[in-house]
N, CA, C and O atoms as CSV, one atom per row, in Angstrom:
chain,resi,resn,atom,element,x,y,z
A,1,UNK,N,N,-131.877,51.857,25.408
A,1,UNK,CA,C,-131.447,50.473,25.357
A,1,UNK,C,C,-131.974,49.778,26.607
A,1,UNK,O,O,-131.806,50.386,27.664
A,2,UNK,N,N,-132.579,48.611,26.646
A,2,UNK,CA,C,-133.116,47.816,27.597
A,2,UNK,C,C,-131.659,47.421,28.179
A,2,UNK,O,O,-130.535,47.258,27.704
A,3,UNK,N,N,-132.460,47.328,29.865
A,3,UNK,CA,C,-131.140,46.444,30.353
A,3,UNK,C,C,-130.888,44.821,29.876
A,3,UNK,O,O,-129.737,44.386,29.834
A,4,UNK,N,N,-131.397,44.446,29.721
A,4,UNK,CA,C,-131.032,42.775,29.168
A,4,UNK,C,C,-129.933,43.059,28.086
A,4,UNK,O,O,-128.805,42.567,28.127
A,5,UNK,N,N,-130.464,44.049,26.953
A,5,UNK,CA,C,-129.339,44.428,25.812
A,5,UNK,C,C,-128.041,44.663,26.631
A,5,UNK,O,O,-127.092,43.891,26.763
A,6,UNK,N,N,-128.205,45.845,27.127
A,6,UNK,CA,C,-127.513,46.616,27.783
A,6,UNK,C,C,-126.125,45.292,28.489
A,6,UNK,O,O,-124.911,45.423,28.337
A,7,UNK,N,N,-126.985,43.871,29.387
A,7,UNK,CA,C,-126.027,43.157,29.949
A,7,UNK,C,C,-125.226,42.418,29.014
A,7,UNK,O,O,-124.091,41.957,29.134
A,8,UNK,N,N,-126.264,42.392,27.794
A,8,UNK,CA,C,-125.892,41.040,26.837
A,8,UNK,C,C,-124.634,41.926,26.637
A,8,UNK,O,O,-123.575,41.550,27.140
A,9,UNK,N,N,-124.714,43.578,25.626
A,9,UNK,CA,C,-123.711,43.884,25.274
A,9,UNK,C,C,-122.210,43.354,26.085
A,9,UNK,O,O,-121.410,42.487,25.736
A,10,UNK,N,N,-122.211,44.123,27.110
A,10,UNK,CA,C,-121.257,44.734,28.383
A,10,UNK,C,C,-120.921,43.034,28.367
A,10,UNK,O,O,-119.887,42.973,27.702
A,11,UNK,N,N,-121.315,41.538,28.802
A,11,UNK,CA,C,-121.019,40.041,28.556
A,11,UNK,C,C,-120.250,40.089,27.064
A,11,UNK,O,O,-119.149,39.539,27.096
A,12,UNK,N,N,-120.605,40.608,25.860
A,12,UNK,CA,C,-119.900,40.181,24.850
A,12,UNK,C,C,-118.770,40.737,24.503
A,12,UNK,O,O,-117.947,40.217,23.750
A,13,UNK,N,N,-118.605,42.506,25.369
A,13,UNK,CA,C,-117.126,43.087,25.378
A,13,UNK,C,C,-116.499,42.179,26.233
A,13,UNK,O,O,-115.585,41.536,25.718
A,14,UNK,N,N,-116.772,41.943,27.493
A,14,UNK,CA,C,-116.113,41.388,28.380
A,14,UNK,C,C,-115.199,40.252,28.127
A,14,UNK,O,O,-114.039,40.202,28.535
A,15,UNK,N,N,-115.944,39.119,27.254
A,15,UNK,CA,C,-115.606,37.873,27.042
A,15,UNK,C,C,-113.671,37.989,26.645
A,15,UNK,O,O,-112.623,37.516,27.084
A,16,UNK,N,N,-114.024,38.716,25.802
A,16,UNK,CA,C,-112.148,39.026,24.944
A,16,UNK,C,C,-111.600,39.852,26.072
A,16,UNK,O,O,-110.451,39.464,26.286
A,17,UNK,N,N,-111.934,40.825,26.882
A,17,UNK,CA,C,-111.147,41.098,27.669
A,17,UNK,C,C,-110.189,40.593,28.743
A,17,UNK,O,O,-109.138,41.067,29.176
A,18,UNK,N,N,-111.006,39.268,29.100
A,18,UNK,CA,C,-111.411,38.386,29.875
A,18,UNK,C,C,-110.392,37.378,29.888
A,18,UNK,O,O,-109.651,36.988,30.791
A,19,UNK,N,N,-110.530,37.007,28.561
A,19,UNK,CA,C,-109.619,35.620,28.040
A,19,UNK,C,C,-108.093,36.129,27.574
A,19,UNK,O,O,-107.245,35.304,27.235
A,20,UNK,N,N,-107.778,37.821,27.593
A,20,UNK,CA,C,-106.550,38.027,27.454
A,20,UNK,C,C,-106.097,38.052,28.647
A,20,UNK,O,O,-104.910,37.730,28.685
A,21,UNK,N,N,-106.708,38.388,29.991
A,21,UNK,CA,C,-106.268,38.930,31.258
A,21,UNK,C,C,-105.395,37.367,31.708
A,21,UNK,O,O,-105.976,36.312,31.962
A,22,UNK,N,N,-104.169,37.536,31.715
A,22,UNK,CA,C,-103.637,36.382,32.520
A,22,UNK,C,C,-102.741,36.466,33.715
A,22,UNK,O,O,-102.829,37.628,34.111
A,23,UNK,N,N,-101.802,35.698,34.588
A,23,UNK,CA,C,-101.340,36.383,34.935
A,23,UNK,C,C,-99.683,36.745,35.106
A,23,UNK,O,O,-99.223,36.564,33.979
A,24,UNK,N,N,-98.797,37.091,35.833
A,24,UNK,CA,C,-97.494,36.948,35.553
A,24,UNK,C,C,-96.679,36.067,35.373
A,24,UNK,O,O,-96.590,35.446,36.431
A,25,UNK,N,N,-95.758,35.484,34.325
A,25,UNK,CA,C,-95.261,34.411,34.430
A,25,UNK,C,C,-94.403,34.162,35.427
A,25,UNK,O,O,-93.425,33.477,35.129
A,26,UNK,N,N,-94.514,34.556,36.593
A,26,UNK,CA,C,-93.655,34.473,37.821
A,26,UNK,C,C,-94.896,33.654,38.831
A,26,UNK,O,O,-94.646,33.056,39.877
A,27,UNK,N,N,-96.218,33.809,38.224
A,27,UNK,CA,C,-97.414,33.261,39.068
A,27,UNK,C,C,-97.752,31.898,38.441
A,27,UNK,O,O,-98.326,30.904,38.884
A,28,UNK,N,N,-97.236,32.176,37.347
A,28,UNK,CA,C,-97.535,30.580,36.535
A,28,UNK,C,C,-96.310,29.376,37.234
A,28,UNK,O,O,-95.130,29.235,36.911
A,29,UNK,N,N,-97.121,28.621,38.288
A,29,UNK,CA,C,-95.908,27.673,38.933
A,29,UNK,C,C,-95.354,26.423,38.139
A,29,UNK,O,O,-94.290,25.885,38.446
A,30,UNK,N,N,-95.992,26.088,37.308
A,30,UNK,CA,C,-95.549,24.946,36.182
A,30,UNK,C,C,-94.167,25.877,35.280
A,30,UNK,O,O,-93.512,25.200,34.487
A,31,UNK,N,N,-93.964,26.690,35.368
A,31,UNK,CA,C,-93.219,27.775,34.273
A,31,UNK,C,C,-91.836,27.904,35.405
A,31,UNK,O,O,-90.747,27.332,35.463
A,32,UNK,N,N,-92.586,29.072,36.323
A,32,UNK,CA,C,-91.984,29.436,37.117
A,32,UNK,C,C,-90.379,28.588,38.315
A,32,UNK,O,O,-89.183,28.812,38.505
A,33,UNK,N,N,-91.708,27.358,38.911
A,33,UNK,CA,C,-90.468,26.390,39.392
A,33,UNK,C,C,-89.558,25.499,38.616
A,33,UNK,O,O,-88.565,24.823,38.885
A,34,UNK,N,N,-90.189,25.725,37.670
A,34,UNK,CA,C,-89.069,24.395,37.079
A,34,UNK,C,C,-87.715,25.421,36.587
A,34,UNK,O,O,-86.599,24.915,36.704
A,35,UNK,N,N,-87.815,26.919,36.016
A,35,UNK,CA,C,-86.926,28.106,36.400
A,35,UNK,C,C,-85.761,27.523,37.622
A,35,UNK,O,O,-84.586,27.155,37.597
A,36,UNK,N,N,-86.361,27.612,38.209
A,36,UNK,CA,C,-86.023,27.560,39.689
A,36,UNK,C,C,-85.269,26.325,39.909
A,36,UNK,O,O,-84.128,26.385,40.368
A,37,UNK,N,N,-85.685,25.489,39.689
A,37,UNK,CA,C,-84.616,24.200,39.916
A,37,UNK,C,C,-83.435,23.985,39.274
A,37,UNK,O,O,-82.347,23.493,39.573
A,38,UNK,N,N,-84.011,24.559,38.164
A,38,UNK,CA,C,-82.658,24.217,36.686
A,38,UNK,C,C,-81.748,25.774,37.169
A,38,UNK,O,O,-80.544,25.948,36.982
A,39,UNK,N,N,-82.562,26.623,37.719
A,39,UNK,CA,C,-81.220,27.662,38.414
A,39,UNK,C,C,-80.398,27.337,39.725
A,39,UNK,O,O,-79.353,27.958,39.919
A,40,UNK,N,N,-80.818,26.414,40.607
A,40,UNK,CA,C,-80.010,25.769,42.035
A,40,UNK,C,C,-79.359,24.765,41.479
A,40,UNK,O,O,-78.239,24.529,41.933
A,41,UNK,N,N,-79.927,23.836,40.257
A,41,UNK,CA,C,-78.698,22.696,39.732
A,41,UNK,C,C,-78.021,23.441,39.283
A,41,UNK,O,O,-76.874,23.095,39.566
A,42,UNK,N,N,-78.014,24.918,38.327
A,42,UNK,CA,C,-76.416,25.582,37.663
A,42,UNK,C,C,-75.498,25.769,38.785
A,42,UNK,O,O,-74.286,25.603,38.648
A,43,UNK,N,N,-76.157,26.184,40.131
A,43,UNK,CA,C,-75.783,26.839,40.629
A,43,UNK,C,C,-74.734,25.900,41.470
A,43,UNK,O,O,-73.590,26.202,41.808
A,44,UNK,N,N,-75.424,24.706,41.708
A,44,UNK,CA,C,-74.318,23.591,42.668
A,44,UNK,C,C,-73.545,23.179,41.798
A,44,UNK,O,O,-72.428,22.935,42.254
A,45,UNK,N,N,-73.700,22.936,40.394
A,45,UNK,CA,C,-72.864,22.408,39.303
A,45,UNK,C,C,-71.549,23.555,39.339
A,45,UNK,O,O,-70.369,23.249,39.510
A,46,UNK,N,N,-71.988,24.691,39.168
A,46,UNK,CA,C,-71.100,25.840,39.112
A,46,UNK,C,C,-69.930,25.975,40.363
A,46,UNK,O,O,-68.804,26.466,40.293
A,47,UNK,N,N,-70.734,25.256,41.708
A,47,UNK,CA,C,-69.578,25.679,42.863
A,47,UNK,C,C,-69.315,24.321,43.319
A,47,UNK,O,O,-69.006,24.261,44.509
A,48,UNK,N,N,-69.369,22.802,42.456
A,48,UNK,CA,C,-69.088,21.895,42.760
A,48,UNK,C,C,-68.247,21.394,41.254
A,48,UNK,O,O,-68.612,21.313,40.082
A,49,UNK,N,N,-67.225,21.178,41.821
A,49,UNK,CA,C,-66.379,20.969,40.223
A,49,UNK,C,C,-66.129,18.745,40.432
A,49,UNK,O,O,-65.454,17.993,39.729
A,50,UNK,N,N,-66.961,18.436,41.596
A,50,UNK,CA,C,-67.548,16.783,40.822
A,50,UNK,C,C,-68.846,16.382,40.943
A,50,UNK,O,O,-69.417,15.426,41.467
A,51,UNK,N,N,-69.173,17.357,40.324
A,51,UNK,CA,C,-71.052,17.495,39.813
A,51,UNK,C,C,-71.035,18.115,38.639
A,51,UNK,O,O,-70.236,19.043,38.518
A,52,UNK,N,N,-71.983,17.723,37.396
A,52,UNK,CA,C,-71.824,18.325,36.370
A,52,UNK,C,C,-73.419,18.679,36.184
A,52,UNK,O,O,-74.235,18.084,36.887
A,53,UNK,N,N,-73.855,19.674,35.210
A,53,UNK,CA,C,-75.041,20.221,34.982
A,53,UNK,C,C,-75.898,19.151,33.740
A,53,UNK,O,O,-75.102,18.774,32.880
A,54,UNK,N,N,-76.845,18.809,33.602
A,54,UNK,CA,C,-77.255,18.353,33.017
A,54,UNK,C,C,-77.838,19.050,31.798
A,54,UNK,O,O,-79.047,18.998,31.574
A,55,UNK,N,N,-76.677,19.941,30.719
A,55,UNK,CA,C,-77.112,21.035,30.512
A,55,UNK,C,C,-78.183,21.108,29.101
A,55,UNK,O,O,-78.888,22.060,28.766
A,56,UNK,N,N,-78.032,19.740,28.406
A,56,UNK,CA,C,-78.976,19.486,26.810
A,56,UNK,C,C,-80.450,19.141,27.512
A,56,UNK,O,O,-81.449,19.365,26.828
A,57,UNK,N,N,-80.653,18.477,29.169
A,57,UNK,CA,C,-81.401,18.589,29.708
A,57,UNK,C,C,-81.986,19.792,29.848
A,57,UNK,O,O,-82.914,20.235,29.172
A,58,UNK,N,N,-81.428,20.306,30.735
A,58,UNK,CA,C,-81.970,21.740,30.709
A,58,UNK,C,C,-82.576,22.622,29.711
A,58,UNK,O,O,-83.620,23.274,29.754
A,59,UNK,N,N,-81.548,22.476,28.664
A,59,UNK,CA,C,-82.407,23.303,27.642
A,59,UNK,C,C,-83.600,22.478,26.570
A,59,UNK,O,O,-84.409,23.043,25.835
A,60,UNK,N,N,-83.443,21.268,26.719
A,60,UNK,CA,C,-84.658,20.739,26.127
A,60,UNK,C,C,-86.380,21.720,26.804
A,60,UNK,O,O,-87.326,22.288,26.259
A,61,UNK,N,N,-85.843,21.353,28.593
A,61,UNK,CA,C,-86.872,21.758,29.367
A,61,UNK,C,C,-87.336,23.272,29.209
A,61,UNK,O,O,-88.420,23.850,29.289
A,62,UNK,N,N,-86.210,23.598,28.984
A,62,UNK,CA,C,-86.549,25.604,28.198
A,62,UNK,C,C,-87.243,25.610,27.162
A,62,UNK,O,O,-88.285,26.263,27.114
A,63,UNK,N,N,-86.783,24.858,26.099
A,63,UNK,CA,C,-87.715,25.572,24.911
A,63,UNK,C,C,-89.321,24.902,25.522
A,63,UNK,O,O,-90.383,25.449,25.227
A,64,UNK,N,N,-89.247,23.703,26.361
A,64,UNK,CA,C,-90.685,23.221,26.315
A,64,UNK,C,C,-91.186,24.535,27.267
A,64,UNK,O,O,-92.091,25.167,26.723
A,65,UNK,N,N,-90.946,24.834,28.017
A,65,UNK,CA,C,-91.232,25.817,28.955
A,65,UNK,C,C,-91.614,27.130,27.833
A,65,UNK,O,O,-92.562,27.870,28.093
A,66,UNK,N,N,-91.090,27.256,27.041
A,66,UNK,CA,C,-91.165,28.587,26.010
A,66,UNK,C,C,-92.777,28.017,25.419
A,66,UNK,O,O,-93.835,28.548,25.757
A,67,UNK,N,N,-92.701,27.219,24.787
A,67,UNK,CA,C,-93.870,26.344,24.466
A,67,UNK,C,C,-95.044,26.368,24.984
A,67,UNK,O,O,-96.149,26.621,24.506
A,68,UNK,N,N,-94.611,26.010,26.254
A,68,UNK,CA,C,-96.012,25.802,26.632
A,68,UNK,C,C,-96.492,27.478,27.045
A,68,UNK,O,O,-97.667,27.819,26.918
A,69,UNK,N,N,-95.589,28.294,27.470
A,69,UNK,CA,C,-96.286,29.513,28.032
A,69,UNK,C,C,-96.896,30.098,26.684
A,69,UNK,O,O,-98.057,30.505,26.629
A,70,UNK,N,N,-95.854,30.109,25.389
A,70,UNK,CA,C,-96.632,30.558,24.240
A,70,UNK,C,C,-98.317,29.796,24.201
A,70,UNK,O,O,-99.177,30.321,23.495
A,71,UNK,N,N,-98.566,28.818,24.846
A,71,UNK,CA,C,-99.904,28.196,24.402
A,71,UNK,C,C,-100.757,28.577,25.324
A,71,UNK,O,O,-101.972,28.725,25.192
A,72,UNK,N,N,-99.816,28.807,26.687
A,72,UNK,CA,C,-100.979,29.924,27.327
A,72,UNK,C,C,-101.180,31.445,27.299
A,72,UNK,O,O,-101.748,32.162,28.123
A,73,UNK,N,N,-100.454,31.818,25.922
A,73,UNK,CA,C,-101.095,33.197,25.544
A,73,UNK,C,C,-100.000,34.273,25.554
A,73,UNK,O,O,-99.968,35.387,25.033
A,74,UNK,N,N,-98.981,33.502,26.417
A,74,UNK,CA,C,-97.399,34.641,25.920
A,74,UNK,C,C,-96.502,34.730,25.304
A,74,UNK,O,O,-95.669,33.829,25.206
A,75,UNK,N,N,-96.409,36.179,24.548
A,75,UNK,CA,C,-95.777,36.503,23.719
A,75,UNK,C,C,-94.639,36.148,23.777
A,75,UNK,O,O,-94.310,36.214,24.962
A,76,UNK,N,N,-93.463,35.646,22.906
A,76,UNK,CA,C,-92.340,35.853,23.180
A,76,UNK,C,C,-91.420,36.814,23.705
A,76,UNK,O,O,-90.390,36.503,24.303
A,77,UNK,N,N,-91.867,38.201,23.437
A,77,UNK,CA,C,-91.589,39.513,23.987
A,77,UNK,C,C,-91.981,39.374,25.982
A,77,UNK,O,O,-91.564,39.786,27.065
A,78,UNK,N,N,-92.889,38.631,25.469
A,78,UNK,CA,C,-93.148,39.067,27.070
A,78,UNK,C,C,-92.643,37.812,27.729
A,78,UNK,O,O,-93.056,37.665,28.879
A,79,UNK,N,N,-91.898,36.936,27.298
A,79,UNK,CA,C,-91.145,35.480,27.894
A,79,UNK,C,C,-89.403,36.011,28.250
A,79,UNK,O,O,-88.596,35.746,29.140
A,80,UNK,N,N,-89.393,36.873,27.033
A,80,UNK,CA,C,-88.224,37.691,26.891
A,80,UNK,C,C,-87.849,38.518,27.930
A,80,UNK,O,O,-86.701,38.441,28.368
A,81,UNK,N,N,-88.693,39.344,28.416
A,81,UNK,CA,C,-89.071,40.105,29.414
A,81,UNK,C,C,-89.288,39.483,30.750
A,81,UNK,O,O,-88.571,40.158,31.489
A,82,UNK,N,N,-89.693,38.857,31.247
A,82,UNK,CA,C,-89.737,37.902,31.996
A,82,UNK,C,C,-88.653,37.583,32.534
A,82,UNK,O,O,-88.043,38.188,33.415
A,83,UNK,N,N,-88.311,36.330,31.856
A,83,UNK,CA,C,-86.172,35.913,31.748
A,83,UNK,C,C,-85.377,36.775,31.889
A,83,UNK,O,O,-84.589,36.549,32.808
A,84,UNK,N,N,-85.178,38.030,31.175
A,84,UNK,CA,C,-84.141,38.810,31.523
A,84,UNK,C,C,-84.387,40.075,32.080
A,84,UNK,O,O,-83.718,41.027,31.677
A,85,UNK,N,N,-85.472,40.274,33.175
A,85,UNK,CA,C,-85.666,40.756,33.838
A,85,UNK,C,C,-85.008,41.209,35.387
A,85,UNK,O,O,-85.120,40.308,36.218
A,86,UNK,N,N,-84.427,42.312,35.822
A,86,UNK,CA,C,-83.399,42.275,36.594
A,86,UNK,C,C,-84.327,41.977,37.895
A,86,UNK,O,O,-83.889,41.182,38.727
A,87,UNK,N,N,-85.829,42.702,38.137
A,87,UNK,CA,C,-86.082,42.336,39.280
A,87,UNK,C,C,-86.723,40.568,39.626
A,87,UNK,O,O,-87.152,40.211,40.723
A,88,UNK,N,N,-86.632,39.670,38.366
A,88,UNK,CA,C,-87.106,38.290,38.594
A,88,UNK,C,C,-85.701,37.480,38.632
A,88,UNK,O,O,-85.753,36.337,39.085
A,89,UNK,N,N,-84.341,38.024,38.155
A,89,UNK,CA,C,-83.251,37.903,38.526
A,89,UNK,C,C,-83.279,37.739,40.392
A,89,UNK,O,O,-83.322,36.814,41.203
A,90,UNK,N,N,-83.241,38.774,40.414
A,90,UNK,CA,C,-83.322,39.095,42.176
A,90,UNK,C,C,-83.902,38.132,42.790
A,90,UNK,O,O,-83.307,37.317,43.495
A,91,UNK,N,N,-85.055,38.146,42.582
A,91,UNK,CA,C,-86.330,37.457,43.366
A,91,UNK,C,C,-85.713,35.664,43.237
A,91,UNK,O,O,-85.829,34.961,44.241
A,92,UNK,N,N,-85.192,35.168,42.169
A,92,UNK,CA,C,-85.661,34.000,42.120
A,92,UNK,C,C,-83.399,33.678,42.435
A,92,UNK,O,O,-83.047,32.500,42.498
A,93,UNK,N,N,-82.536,34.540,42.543
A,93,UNK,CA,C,-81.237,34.063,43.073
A,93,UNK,C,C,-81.748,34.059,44.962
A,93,UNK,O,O,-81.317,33.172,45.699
A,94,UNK,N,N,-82.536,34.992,45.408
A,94,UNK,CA,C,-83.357,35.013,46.681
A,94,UNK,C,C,-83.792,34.311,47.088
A,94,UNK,O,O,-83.883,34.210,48.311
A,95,UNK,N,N,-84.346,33.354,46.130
A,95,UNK,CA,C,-85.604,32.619,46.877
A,95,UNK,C,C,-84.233,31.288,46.831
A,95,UNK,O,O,-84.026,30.594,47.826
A,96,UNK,N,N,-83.543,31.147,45.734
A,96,UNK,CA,C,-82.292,30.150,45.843
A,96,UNK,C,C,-81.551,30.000,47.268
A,96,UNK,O,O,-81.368,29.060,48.043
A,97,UNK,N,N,-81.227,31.300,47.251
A,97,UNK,CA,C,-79.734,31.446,48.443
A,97,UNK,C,C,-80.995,30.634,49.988
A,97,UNK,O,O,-80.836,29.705,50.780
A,98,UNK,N,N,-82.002,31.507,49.763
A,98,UNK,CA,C,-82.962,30.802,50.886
A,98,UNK,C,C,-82.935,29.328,50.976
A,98,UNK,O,O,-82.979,28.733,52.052
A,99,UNK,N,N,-82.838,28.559,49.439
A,99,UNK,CA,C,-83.079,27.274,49.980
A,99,UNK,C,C,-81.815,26.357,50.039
A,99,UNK,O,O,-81.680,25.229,50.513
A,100,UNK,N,N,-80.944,27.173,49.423
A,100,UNK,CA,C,-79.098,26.847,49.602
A,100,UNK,C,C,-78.892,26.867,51.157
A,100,UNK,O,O,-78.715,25.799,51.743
A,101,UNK,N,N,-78.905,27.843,51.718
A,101,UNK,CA,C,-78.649,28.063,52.920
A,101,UNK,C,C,-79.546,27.183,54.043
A,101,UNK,O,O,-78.961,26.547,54.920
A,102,UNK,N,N,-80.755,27.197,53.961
A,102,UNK,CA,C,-81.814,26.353,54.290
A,102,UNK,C,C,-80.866,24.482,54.434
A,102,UNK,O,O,-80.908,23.705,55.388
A,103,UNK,N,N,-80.359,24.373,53.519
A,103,UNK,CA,C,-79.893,22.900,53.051
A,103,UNK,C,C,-78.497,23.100,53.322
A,103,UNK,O,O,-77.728,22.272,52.834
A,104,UNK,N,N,-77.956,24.168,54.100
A,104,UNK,CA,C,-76.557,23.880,54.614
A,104,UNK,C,C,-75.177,24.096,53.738
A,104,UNK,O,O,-74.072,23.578,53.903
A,105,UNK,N,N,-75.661,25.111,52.677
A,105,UNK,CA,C,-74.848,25.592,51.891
A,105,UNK,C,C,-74.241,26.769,52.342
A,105,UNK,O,O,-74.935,27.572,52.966
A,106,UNK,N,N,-73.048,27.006,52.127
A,106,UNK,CA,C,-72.506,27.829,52.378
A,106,UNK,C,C,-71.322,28.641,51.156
A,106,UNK,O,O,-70.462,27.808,50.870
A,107,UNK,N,N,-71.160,29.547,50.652
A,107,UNK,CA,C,-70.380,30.136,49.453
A,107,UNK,C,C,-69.280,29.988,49.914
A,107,UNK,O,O,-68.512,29.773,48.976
A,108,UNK,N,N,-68.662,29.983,51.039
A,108,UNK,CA,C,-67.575,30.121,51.805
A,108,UNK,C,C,-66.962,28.747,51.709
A,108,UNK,O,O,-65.740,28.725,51.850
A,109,UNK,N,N,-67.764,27.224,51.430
A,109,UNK,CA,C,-67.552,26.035,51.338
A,109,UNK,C,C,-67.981,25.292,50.307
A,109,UNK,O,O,-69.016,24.627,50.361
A,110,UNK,N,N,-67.117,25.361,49.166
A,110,UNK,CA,C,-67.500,24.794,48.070
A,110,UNK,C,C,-67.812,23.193,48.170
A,110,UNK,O,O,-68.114,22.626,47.120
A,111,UNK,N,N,-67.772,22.656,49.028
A,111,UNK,CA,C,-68.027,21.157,49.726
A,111,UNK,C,C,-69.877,21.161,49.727
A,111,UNK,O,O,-70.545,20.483,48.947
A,112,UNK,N,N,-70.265,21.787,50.446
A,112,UNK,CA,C,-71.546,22.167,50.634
A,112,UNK,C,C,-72.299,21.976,49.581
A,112,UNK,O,O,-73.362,21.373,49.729
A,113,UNK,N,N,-71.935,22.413,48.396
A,113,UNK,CA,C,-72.727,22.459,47.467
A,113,UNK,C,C,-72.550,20.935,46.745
A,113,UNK,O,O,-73.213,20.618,45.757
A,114,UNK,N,N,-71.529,20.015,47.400
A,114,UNK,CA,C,-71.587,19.047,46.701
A,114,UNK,C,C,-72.659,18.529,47.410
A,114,UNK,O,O,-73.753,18.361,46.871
A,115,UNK,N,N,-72.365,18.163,48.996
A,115,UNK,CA,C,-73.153,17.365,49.741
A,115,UNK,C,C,-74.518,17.585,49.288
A,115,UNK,O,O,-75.310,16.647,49.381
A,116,UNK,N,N,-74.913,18.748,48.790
A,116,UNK,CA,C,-76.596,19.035,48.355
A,116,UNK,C,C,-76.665,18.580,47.127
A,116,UNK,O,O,-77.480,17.674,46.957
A,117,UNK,N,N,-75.916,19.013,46.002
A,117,UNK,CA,C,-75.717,18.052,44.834
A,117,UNK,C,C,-75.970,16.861,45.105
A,117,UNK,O,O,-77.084,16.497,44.729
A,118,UNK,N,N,-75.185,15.903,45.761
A,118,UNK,CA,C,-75.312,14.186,45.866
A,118,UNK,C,C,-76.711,14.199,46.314
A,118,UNK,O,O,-77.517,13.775,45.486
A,119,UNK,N,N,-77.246,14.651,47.616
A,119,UNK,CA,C,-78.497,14.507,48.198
A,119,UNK,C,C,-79.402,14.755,46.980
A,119,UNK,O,O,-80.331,13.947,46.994
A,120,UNK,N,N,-79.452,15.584,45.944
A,120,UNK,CA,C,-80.171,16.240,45.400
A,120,UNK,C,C,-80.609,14.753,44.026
A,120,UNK,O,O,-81.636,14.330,43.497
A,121,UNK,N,N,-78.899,14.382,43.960
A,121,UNK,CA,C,-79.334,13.713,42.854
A,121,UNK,C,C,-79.902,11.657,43.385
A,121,UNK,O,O,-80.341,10.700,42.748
A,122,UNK,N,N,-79.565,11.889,44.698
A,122,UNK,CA,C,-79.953,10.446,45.280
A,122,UNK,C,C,-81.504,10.718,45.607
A,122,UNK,O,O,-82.272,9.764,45.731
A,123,UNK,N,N,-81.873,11.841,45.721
A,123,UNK,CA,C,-83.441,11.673,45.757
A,123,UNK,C,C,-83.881,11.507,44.325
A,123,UNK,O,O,-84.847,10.751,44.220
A,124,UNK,N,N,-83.475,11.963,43.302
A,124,UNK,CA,C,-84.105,12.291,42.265
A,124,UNK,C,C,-84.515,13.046,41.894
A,124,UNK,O,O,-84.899,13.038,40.724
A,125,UNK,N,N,-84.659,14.155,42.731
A,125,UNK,CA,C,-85.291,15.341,42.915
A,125,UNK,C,C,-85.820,16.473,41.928
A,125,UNK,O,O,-84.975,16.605,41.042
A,126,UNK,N,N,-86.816,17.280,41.749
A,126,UNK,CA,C,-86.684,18.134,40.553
A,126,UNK,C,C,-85.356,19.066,40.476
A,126,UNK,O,O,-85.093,19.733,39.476
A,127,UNK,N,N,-84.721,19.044,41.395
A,127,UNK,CA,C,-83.121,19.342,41.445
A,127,UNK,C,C,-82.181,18.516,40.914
A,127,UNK,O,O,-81.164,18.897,40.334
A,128,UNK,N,N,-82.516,17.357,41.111
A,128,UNK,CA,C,-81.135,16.668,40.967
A,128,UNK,C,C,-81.316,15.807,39.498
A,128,UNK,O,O,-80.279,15.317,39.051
A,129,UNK,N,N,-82.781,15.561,38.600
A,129,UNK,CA,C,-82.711,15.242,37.374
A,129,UNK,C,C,-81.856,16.523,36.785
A,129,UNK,O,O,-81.525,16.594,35.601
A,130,UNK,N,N,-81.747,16.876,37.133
A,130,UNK,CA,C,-80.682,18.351,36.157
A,130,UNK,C,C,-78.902,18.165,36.619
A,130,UNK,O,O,-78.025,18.715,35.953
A,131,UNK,N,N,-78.629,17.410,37.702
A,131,UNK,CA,C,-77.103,16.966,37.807
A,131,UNK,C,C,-76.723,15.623,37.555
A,131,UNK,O,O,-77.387,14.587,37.562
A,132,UNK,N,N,-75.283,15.890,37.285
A,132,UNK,CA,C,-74.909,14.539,37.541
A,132,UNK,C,C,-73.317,14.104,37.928
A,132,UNK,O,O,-72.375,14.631,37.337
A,133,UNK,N,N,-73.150,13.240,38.825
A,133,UNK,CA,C,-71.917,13.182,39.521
A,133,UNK,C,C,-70.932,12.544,38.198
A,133,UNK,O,O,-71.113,11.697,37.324
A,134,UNK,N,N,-69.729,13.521,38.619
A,134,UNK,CA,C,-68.811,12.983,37.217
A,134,UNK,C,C,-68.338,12.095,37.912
A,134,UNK,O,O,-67.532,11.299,37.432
């Protein structure tokens, strides 16, 4: 086999290999953060009882989130996997408490989580479209 064949072949396996290789939906940041916000609004909603969750919000933003990752190539199994995954559990209540604490939250002061609530929802924030002061 000539090398030219030889490259053409080895280019035309490649191509499909290529276009399945993606990468974790924990790396996909359009997917990933918006996760992340709609988990710090449960989370101030949850330890602030005059803040409420914006919760038909939220899940509108889930199935689109399901959506769109299905259109970039993942399975539901593997969205499934993903979500109820104990070590992306970990990682992403982690990367929370970091920015709870960061912003002057404290578990010990259920106050805290309002003052970040209000801040959250007077910016507008990708935090705070997900609350809302009762």
């Amino acid at each position: 086999m000539s090398v030219v064949r030889l490259i053409a072949t080895i280019c035309v396996i490649s191509v499909p290999i290529l276009a399945e290789a993606k990468p974790p939906l924990r790396e996909v940041k359009e997917i990933d953060n918006e996760l992340y916000y709609i988990a710090i609004a449960n989370e101030i909603s949850d330890y602030c009882s005059s803040i409420s969750g914006r919760r038909l919000k939220a899940i509108g933003v889930l199935w689109g989130l399901k959506s769109k990752a299905n259109k970039l190539g993942y399975s539901d199994t593997e969205i499934r996997a993903y979500v109820e995954s104990d070590a992306e559990k970990d990682r992403m209540r982690a990367k929370g408490e970091t920015y709870l604490t960061q912003n002057g939250v404290s578990y010990d002061n259920p106050k805290t989580f309002c003052t970040l609530g209000k801040k959250e929802i007077e910016r507008n924030s990708a935090i705070g479209v997900y609350l809302r002061a009762n």
